[in-house]
C-alpha positions in Angstrom: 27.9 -17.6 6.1 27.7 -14.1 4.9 25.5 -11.7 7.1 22.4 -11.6 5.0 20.3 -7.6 5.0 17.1 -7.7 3.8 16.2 -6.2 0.7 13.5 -3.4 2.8 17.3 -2.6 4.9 20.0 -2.8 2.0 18.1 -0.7 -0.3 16.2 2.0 1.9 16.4 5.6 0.5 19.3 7.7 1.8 18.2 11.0 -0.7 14.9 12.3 -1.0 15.3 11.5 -4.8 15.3 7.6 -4.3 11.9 8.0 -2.5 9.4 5.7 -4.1 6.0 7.2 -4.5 6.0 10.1 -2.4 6.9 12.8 -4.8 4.7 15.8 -3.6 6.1 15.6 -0.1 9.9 15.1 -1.2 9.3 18.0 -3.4 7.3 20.1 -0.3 10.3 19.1 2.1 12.9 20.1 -0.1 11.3 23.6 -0.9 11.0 23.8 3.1 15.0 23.6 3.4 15.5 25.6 0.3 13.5 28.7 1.9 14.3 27.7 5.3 10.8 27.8 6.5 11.0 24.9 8.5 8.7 24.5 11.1 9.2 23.2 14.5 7.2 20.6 14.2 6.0 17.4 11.5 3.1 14.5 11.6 4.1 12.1 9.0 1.0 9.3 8.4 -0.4 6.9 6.3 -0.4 3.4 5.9 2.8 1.0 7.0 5.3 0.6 4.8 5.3 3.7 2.6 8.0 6.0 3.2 7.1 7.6 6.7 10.2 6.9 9.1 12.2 6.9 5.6 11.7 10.3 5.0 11.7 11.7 8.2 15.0 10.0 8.9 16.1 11.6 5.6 14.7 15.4 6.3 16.4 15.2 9.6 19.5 14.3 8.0 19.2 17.0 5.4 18.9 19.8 8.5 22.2 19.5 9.6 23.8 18.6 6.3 27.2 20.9 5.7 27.3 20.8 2.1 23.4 20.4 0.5 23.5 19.9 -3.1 21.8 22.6 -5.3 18.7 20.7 -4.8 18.7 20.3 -1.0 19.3 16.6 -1.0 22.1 15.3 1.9 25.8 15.1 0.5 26.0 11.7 2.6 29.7 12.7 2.8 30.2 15.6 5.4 30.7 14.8 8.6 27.1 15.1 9.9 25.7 13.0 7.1 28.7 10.0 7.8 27.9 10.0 11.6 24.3 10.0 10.6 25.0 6.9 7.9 26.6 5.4 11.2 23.8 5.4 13.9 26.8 7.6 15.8 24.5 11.0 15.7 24.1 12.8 18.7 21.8 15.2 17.3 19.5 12.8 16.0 17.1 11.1 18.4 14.8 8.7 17.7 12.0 7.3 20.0 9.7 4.6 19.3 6.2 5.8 21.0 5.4 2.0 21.3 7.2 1.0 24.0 8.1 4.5 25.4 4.7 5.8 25.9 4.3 6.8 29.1 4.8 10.5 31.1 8.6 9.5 32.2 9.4 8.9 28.7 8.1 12.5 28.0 9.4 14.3 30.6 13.0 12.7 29.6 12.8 13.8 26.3 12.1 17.3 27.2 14.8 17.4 29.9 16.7 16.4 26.6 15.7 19.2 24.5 17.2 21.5 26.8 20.6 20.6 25.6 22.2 22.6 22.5 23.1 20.4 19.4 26.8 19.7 19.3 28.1 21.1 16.3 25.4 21.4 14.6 22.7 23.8 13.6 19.8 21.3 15.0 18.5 18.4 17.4 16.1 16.3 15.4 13.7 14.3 17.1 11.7 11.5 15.2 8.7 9.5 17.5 7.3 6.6 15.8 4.3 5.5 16.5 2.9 8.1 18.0 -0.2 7.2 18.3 0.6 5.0 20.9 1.7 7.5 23.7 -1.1 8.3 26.4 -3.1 11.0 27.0 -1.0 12.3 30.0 1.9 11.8 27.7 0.2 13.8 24.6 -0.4 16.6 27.6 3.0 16.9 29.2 4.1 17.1 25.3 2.0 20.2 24.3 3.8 22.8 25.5 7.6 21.8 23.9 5.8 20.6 20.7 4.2 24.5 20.3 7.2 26.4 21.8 10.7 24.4 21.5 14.2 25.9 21.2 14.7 27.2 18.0 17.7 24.4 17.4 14.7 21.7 18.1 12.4 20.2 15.5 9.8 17.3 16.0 9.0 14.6 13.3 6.3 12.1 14.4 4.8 9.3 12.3 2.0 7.4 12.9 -0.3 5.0 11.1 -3.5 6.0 12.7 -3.9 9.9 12.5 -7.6 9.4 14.0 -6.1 8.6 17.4 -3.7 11.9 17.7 -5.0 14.4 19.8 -6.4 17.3 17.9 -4.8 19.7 20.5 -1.2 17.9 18.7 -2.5 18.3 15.2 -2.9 21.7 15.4 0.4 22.5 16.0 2.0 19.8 13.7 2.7 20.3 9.7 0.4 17.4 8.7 2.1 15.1 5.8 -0.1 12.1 4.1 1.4 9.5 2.6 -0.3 7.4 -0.1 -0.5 4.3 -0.7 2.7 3.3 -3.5 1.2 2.5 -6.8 1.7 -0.6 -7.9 3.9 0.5 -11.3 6.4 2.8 -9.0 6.3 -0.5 -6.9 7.3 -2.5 -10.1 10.2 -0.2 -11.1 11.7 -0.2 -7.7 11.0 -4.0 -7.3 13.2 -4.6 -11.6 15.9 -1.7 -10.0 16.8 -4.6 -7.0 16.1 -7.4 -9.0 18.9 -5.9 -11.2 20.9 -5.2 -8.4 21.2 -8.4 -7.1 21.4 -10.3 -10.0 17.8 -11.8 -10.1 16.0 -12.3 -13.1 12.1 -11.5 -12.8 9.0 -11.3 -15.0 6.9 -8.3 -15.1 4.1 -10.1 -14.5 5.4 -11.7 -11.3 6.4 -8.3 -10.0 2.7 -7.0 -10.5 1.3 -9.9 -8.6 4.0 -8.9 -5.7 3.3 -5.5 -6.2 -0.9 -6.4 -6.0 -0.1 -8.7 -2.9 1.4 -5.9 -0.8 -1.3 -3.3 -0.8 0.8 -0.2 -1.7 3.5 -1.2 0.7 6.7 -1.2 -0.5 8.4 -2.8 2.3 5.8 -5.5 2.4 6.8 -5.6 -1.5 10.3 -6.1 -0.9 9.6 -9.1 2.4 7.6 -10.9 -0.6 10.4 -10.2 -3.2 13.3 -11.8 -1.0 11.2 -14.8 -0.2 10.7 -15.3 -4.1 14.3 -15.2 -4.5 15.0 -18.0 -2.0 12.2 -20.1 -3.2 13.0 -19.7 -7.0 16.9 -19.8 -7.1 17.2 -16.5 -8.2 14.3 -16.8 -11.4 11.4 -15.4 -10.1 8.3 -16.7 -12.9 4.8 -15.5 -12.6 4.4 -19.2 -12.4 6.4 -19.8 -9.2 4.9 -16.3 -7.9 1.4 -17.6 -8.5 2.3 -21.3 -6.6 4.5 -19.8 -3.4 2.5 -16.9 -2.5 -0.8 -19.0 -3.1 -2.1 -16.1 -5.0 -5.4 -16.8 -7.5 -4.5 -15.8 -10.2 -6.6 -14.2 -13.3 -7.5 -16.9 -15.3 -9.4 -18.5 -12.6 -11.4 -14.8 -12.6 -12.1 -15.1 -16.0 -12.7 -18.7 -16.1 -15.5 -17.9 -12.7 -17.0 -15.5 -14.7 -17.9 -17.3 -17.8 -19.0 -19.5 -15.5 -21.5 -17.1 -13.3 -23.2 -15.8 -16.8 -23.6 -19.1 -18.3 -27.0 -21.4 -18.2 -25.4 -23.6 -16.3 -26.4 -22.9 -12.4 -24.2 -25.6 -11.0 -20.6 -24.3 -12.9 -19.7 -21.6 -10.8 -20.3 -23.6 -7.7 -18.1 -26.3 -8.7 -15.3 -24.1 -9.5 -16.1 -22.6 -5.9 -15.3 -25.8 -4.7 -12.2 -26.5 -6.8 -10.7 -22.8 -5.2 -11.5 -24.0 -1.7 -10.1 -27.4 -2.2 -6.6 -25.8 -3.2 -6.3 -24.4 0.6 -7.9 -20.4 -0.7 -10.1 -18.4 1.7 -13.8 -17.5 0.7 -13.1 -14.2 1.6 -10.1 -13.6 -0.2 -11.8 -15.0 -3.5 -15.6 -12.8 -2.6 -13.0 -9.4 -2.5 -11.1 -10.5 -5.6 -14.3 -11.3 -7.5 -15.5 -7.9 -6.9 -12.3 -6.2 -7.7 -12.4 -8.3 -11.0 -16.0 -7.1 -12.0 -15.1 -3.5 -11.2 -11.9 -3.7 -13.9 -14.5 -5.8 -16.0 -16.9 -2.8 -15.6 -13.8 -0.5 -16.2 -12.3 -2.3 -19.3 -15.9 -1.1 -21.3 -14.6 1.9 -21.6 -11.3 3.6 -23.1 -11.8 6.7 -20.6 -11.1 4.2 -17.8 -9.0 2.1 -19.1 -6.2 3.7 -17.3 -7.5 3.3 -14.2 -6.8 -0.9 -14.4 -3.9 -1.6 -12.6 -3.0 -4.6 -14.6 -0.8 -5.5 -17.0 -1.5 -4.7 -20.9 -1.3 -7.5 -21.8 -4.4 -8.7 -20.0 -6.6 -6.1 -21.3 -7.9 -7.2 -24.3 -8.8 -10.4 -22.5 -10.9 -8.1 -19.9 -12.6 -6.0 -22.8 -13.2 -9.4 -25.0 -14.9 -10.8 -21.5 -16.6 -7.7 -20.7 -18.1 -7.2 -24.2 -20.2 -10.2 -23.9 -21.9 -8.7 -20.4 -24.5 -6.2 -20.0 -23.7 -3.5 -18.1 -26.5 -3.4 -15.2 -25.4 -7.1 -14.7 -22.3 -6.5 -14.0 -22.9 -3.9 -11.8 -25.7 -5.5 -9.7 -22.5 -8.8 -9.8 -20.4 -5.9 -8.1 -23.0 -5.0 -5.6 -23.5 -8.5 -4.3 -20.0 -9.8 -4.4 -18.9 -6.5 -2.5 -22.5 -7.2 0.3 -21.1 -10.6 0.5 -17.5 -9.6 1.0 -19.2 -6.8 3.8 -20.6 -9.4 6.0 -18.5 -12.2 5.9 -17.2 -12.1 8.9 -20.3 -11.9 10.6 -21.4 -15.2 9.1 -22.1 -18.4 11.1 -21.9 -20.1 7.3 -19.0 -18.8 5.4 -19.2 -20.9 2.6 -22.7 -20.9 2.3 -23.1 -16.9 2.3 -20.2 -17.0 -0.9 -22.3 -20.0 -2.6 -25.8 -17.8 -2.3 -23.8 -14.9 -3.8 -22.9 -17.0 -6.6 -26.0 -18.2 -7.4 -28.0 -14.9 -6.8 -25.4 -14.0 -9.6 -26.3 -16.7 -11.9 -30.0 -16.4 -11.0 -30.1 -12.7 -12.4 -28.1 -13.8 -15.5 -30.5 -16.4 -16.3 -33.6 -14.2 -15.7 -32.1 -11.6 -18.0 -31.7 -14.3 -20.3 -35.1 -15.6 -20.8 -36.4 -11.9 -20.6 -34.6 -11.3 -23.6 -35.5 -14.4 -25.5 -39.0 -14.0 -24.3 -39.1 -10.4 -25.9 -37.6 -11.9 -28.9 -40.2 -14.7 -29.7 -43.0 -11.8 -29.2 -41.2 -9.6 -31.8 -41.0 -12.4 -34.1 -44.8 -13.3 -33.5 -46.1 -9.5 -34.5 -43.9 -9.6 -37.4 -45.6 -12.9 -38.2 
């Protein structure tokens, strides 16, 4: 059996250009190299998955590249660029803050820094996780992170920026990374699927692309377990059933069902979402996320701020048509309180049921205030 590399591994950028997402920094890194105003030190961060290590790995590659092209991107064919393609770089360090976090870990990597690059123009080191490193390690840091070598430069990443020391901000370029929208998700996602001979629907690439969150390696994990599970035909159908996603029909289907007369409908389809193995919680924060592109869909200002296949749009306008406006938005408000305190519920299913109903209950009331002012206009015209 062939040795099998994981779509997040076999297709992970090697050029700033093949970045997903992440154009403003690419472009900012690039123009760094191209002016040579490269400072001694970087804080990558943002959420997992997006590019962080990617691009740092990249830039670091790109400093000692022999022979840039016009736009600063590696030539991946000089000597500094194969031995960095090889893991077989010793002017590349990288150090993963997790499990190194401690003041001996420090102090070894600034004995380290004290020794020139061989043949090359700089010693790159990249700490992941940074975060993770104690205080004592932050502090024995400080002083090689402000005043290195000149051949030195420092790239750190991190998820949680909140828990670096603001004494190592201020002496770090700071980077964010965003979240990957879910159509530069969906292009990457059809660019692989070509690549590997896969065919795959749209739509079952937006529902990957929704389940991972703006992370394209989570994107990519979801992806290869479709292929496997599929034979190589990945169907919004087969998407919907492996991933155990609900998917927008039964949305639409709750809604009609929350602004109808009938008080018990919605709760029965409650039921029927629960009995199929779905978590109340998952189906609360999708109901709200459904009434907000509801809300959206009203209006052709904010249409494109759906992130949702065309295709389903004039289903969402049709639905959101027949809704007033202040329902929907008190809907949001509850589903969202409900979704807020969820965990601190003794009765889950009981707190998503009285949002349901509270729902209902307003649509009903609205009802029979309209119908009410209705018979009285009809009596004075009488």
């Amino acid at each position: 059996m062939d040795n099998f590399i994981v779509s997040a591994r076999k297709y992970r950028p090697s050029t700033f250009k093949t970045v997903v997402g992440q154009d403003a920094i690419t472009a900012t890194l690039k123009n760094a190299l191209r002016t040579g105003q490269v400072a001694q030190a970087f804080l990558f961060c943002g959420p997992r998955g997006v590019g962080k290590t990617t691009c740092a790995r990249i830039f670091a590659k790109a400093l000692n590249c022999e022979h840039p092209s016009e736009d600063f991107e590696p030539c991946n064919e000089c000597n500094s660029c194969k031995q960095f393609n090889a893991s077989a770089s010793f002017n590349v360090y990288e150090l993963d803050a997790a499990s190194n976090n401690s003041v001996d870990d420090i102090r070894a990597l600034v004995d380290q820094v004290r020794v020139s690059p061989q043949g090359a123009r700089y010693k790159v080191y990249i700490i992941d996780e940074v975060h993770m490193l104690t205080t004592q390690a932050f502090n024995a840091f400080l002083k090689t992170l402000e005043e290195p070598p000149a051949y030195a430069k420092f790239i750190l990443a991190t998820t949680e920026k909140h828990k670096i020391l603001p004494t190592i901000l201020s002496r770090c370029q700071v980077y964010d990374f965003k979240r990957i929208k879910d159509d530069d998700m969906i292009r990457h996602l059809q660019y692989v699927a070509t690549q590997e001979g896969v065919t795959a629907d749209t739509e079952a690439l937006r529902v990957v692309a929704t389940k991972a969150d703006g992370a394209l390696r989570d994107a990519l994990s979801i992806f290869d377990q479709l292929v496997s599970f599929t034979d190589k035909n990945v169907t919004y159908e087969a998407t919907i059933n492996n991933l155990n996603v609900l998917d927008v029909n039964q949305y639409l289907d709750m809604t009609d069902r929350l602004f109808s007369e009938d008080p018990t409908a919605a709760l029965l389809k409650f039921d029927e979402i629960l009995s199929k193995g779905f978590d109340g919680q998952h189906f609360i924060s999708g109901m709200a996320a459904h009434l907000r592109d509801l809300l959206l869909s009203r209006d052709e200002v904010t249409i494109p701020l759906l992130e949702m296949a065309e295709s389903l749009i004039p289903a969402f306008r049709e639905q959101a048509r027949k809704l007033d406006r202040l329902l929907l938005m008190r809907a949001l408000e509850l589903c969202n309180t409900c979704d807020f305190n969820y965990k601190l519920s003794n009765n889950k299913r009981l707190s998503v049921e009285i949002c349901l109903m509270q729902i209902n209950a307003n649509y009903i009331y609205k009802l029979k205030q309209t119908q009410a002012a209705v018979r009285q206009s009809r009596e004075r015209s009488i």
